[in-house]
GURO-735155 format. One line per field, with one value per residue: residue in one letter; x, y, z of N, C-alpha, C in turn. Coordinates in steps of 0.05 Angstrom, whole numbers, plus 5000, padded with zeros to 4 digits. Layout:
REM GURO-735155
vovo	A / ...
n_X	X / ...
n_Y	Y / ...
n_Z	Z / ...
ca_X	X / ...
ca_Y	Y / ...
ca_Z	Z / ...
c_X	X / ...
c_Y	Y / ...
c_Z	Z / ...
***
This chain:
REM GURO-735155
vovo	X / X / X / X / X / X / X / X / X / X / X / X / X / X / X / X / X / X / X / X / X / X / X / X / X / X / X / X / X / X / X / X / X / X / X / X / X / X / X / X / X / X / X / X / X / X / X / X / X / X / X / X / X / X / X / X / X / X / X / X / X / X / X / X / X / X / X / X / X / X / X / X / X / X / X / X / X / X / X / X / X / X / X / X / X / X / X / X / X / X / X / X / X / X / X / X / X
n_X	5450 / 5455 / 5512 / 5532 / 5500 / 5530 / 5565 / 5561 / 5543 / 5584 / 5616 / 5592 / 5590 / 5648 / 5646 / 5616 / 5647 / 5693 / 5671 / 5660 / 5716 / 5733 / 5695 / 5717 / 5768 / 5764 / 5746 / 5784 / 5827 / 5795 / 5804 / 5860 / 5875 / 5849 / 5876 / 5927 / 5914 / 5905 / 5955 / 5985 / 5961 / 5991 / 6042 / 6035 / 6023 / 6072 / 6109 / 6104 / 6104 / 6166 / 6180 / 6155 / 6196 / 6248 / 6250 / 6243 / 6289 / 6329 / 6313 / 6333 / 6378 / 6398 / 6388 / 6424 / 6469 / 6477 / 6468 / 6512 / 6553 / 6549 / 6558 / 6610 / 6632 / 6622 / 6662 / 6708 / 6710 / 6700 / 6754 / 6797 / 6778 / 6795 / 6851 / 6861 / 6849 / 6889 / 6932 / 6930 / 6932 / 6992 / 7013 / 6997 / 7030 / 7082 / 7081 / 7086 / 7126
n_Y	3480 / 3516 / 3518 / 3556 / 3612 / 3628 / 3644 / 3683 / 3721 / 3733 / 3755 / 3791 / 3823 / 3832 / 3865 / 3915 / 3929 / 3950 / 3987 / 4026 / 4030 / 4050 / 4101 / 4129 / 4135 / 4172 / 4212 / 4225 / 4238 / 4283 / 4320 / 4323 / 4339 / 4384 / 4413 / 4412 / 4452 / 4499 / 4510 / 4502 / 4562 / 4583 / 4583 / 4619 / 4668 / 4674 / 4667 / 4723 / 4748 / 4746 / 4767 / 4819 / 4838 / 4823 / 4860 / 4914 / 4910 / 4911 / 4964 / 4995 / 4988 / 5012 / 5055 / 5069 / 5064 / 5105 / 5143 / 5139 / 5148 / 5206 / 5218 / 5211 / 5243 / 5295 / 5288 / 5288 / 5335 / 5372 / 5356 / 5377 / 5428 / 5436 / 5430 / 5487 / 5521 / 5504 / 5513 / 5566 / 5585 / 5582 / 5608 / 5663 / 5662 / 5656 / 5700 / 5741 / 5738
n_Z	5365 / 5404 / 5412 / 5370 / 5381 / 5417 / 5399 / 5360 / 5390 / 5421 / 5374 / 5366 / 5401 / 5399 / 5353 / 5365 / 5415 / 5380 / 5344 / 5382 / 5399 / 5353 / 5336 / 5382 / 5367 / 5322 / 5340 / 5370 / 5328 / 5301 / 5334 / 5340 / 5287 / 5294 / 5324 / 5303 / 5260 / 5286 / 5305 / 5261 / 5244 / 5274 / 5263 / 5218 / 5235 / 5261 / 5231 / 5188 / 5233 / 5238 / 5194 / 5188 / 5231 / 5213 / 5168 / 5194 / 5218 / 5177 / 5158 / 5205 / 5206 / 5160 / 5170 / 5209 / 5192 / 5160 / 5201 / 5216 / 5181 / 5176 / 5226 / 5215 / 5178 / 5200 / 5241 / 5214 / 5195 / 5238 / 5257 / 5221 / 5216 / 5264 / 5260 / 5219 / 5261 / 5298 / 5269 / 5257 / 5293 / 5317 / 5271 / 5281 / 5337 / 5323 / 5292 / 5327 / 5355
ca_X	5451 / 5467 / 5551 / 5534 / 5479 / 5541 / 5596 / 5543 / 5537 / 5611 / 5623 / 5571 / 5610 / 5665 / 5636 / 5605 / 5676 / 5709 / 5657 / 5668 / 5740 / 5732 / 5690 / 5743 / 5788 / 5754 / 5741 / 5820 / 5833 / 5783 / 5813 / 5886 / 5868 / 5844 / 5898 / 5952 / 5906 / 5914 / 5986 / 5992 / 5950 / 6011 / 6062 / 6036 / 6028 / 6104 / 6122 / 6092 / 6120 / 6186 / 6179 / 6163 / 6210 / 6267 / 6242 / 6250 / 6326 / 6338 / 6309 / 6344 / 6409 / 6402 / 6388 / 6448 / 6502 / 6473 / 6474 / 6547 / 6566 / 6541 / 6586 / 6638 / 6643 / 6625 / 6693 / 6730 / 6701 / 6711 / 6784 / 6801 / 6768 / 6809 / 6873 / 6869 / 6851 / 6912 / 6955 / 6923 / 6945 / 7007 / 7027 / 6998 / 7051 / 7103 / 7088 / 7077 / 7154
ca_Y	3508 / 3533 / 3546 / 3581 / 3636 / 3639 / 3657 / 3703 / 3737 / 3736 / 3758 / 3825 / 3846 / 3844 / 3890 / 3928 / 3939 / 3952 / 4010 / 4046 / 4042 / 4068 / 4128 / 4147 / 4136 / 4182 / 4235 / 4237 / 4246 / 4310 / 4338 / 4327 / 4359 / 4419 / 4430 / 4427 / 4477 / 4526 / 4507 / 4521 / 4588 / 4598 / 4585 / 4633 / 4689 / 4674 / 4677 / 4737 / 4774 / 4743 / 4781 / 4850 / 4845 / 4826 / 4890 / 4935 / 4910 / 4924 / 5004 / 5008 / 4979 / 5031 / 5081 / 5073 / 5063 / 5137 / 5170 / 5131 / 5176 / 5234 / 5226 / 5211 / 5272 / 5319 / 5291 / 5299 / 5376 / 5380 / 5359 / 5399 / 5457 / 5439 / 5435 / 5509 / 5534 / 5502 / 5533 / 5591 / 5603 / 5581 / 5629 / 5687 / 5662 / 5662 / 5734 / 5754 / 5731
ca_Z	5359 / 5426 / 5417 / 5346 / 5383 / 5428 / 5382 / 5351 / 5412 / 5429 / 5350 / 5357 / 5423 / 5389 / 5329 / 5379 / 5430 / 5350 / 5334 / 5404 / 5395 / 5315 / 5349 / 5402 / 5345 / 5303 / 5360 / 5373 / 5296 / 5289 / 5358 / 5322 / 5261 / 5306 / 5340 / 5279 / 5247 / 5305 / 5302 / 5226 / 5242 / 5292 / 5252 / 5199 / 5251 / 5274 / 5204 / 5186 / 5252 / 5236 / 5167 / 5191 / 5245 / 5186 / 5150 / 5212 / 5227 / 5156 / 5161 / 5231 / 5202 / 5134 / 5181 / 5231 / 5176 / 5154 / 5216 / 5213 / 5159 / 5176 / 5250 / 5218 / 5166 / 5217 / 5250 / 5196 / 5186 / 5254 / 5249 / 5190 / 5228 / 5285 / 5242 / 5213 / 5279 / 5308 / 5244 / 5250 / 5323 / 5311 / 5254 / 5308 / 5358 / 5304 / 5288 / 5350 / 5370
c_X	5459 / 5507 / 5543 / 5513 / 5508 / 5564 / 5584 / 5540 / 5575 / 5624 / 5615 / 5581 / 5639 / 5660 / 5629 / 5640 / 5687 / 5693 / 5663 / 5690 / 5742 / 5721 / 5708 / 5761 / 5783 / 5754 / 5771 / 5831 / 5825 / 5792 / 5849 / 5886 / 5858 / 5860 / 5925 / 5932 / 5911 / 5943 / 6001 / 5977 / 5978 / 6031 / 6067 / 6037 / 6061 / 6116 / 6116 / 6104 / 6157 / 6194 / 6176 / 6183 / 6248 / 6263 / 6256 / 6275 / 6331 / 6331 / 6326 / 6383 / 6419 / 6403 / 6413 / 6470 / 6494 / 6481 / 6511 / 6566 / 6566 / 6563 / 6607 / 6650 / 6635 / 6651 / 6711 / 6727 / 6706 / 6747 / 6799 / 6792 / 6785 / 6838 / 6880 / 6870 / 6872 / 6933 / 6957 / 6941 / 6974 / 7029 / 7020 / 7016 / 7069 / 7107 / 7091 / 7110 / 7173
c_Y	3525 / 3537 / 3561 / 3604 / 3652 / 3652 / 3682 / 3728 / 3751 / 3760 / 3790 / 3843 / 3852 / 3870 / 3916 / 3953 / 3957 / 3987 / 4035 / 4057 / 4065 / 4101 / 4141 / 4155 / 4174 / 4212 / 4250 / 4257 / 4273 / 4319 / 4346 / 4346 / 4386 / 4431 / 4433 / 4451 / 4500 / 4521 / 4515 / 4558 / 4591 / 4600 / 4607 / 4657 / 4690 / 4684 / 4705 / 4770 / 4769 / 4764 / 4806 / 4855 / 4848 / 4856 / 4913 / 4942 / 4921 / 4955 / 4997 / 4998 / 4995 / 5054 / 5085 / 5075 / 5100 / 5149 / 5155 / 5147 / 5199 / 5244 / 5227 / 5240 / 5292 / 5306 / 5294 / 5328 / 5380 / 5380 / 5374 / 5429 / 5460 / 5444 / 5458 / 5524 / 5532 / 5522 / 5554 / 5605 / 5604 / 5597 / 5656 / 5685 / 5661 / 5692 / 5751 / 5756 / 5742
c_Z	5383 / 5427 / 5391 / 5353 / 5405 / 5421 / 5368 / 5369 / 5420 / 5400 / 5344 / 5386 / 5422 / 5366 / 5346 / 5398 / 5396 / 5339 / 5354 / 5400 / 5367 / 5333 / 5361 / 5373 / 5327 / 5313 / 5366 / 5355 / 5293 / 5315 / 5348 / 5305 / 5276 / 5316 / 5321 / 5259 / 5267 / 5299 / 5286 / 5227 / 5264 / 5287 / 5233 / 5210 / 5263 / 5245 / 5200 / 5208 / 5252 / 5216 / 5172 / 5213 / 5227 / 5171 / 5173 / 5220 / 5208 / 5148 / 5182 / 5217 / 5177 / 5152 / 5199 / 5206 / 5162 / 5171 / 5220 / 5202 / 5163 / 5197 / 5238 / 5186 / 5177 / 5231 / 5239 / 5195 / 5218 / 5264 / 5240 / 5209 / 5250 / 5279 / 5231 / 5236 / 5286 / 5289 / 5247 / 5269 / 5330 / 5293 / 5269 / 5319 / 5348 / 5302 / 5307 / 5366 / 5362
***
């Protein structure tokens, strides 16, 4: 009976080494899982500011093509305004001659 108390022995430090590792194991796992949950909480915060920052281009990009318009028919009205004036001064220096 003495080699089967020794394989016994050899057999329960293996079970033993096998449980430690499982623990670490296990310890890793729930430290993993913590840190893709912050990670997924960081992705959803990125998203989220991705999303109102999309929104804001789209007002700032409605709003510029407006004030777009607006310059460019005050240069036409200023044109046009500049165009009779010229005429105007022009049929003065006609009559004037």
């Amino acid at each position: 009976m003495g080699k089967g108390g020794a394989y016994l022995t050899v057999a329960a430090e293996e079970v033993e080494k096998l449980r430690r590792r499982n623990g670490e194991l296990e310890r890793e796992m729930e430290e993993m899982k913590k840190e893709m949950i912050q990670l997924w909480r960081r992705t959803v915060v990125a998203e989220e500011a991705e999303e109102r920052l999309c929104s804001q281009l789209a007002e700032l990009e409605v709003e510029s093509l407006d004030q777009a318009r607006e310059y460019e028919s005050r240069i036409h009205f200023l044109v046009d305004q500049i165009s009779r004036l010229s005429s105007s001064s022009l049929e003065v220096v006609v009559m004037n001659s």
